[in-house]
N, C-alpha and C positions, 0 to 999 in steps of 0.2 A: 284246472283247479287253481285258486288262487288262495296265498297261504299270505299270513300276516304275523310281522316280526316287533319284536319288542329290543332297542339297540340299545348299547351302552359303550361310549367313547370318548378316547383321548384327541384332541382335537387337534394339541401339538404341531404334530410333524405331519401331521393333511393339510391339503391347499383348500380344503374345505369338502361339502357333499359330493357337488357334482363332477362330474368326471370333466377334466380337463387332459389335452397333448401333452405329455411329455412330465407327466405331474402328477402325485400319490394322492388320490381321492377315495375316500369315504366309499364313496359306490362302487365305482373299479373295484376296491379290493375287496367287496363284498359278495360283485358281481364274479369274480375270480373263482371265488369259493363256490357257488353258484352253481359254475358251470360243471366241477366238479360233482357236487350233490346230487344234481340232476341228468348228468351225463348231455349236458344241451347250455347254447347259450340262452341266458335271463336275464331281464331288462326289472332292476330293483329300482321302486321310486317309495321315497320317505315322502313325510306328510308336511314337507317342507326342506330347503337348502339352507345347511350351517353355513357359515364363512369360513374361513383359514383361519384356525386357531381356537376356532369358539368346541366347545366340550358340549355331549349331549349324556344323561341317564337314562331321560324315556322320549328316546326319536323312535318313531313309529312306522317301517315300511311294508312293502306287499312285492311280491310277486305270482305270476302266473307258471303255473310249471304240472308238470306232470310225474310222477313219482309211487312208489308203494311203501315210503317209507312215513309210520305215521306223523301227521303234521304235528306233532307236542315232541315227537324226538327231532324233529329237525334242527333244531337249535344248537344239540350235540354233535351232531355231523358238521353243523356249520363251524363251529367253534374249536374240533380237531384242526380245520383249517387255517381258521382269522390267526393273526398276530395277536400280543399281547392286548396292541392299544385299542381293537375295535372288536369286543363280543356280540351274541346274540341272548339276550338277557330268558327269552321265552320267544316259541311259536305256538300257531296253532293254525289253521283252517279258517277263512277270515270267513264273513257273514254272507248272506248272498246280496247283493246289491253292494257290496261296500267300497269304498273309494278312498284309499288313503290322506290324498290332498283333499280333496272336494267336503271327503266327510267330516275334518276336524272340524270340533267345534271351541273348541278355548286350546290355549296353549300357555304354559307358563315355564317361564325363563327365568334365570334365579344370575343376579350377577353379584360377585366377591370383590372385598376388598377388603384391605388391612389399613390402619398407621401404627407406625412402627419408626426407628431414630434412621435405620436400614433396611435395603433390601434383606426379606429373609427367605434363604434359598429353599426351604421347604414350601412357605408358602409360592412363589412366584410362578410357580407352573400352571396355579389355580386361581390365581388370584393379582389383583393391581393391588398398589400401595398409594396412601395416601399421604403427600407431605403435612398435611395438618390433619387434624383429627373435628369431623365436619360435628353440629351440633343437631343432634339426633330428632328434636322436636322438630327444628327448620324444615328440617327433610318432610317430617311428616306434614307438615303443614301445605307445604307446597305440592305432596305425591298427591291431596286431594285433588287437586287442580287438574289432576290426569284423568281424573276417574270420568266414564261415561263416553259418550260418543262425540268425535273432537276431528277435524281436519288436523292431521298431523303431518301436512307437509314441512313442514321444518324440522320434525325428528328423522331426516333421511339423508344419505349423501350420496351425493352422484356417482350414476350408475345404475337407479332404480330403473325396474318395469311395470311397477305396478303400476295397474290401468287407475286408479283410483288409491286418493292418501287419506280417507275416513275409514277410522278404525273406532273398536270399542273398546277400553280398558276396563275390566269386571274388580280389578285388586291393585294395589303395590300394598306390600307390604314390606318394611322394613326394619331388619333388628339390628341391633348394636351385642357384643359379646365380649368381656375381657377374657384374653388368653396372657400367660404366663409374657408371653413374646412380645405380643402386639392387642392391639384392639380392633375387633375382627366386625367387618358391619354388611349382612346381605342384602342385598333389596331384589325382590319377589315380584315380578310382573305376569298377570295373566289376563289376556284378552283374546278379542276374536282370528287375531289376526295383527301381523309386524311389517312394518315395511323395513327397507334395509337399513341396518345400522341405526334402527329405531332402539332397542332397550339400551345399548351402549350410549347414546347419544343420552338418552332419557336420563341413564345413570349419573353420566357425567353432570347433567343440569340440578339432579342432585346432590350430587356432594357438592357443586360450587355454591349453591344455597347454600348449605348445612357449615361450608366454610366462610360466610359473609357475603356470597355476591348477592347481587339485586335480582329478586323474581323476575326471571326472563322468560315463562310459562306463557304468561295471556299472552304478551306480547308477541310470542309466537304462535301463538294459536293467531293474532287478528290479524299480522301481517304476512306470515306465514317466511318469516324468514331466518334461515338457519344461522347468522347471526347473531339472534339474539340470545341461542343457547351458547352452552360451555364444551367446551372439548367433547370429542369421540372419546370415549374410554377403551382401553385395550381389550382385544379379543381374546384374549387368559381366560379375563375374570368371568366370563359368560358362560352360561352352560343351560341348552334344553332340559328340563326334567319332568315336565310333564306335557301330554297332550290327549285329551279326551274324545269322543266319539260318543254318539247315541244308541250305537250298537253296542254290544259286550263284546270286549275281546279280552284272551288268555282267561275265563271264566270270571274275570271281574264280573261287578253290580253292574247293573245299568247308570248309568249320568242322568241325573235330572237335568 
């Protein structure tokens, strides 16, 4: 039987998804509890690899397992288990044919950031700071520039595997927010699919627009070199939050 989880996580003090030697992963401690639920070991794959640091609300796994306990209480059984920082938001009994990786079809990733005089220690866990305060229009000006389907080998840093750097970006959306503290500003990315260290990368190349620098977008797009964008942005600010399928899962609508 193969059952499908809906995850919510602190990204902190994991070395990221995948299970590495000697190293608190996402999966590991997922798989831990797992083995327990099931009285068997189980092999948990999300519908994608976080980084070390990066924060997820709606990361999407499966496993294969056998069991009599119903698949919509599993989640409870899991989460006597998990830690604080890594629950199981919902299960259920995933579709037939369905495929965690293979099936997603959009993904969107939501990255934070403040400016602020200082670091503030409530926000920093969640979020980067920005030395200056970027100007809101620029930003959007330049996110159109992302939209649609784009060789993005310059939003990536070495290290990557992907067989292929064309991607599609369907949104950025980006809001600005005053708070009491600071001035709080999201940008909302959702496409087919990320190569590594692509929305941080993307991030960064927006707020150095939004701060004055020169559109270094086409230019990456025609030489393809990572150069021309602005910093990697820290992996705080980053966090999956959604990830869709054609199938219905946990009783959702269907996706157009």
């Amino acid at each position: 039987m193969r059952y499908v989880f809906l995850l919510e996580y602190d990204g902190t003090d994991f070395c990221g998804w995948q299970r590495q030697p000697g190293k608190r992963s996402v999966q590991e401690t997922l798989e831990k509890a797992a083995e327990k639920v099931f009285a068997a070991p189980v092999r948990i794959t999300a519908s994608g690899r976080t980084d070390a640091g990066v924060h997820a609300r709606g990361q999407v796994a499966q496993c294969d397992a056998e069991t009599g306990i119903p698949a919509e209480k599993l989640a409870v059984c899991f989460n006597r288990l998990l830690p604080p920082d890594v629950k199981v938001l919902k299960s259920a009994q995933a579709p037939e044919g369905f495929d965690v990786t293979r099936g997603a079809k959009r993904k969107t990733y939501l990255y934070s950031a403040y400016f602020a005089p200082c670091d503030l220690p409530l926000k920093e866990r969640y979020a980067a700071r920005l030395e200056r305060e970027p100007d809101l229009e620029k930003m959007r000006e330049a996110a159109a520039l992302l939209l649609g389907e784009h060789d993005f080998a310059a939003f990536r840093s070495a290290g990557f595997s992907s067989k292929t750097s064309e991607r599609t970006i369907f949104s950025v959306e980006i809001d600005r927010k005053e708070e009491p503290d600071c001035v709080f500003f999201g940008i909302a990315v959702t496409g087919n699919g990320f190569l590594y260290n692509m929305v941080r990368i993307l991030a960064g190349e927006l707020f150095a627009i939004g701060c004055g620098k020169p559109e270094g977008i086409t230019r990456a797009f025609e030489k393809k070199e990572r150069s021309a964008l602005a910093r990697t942005m820290p992996a705080r600010g980053l966090c999956l939050v959604n990830v869709e399928y054609t199938a219905p899962l946990f009783g959702a609508e269907k996706k157009e």
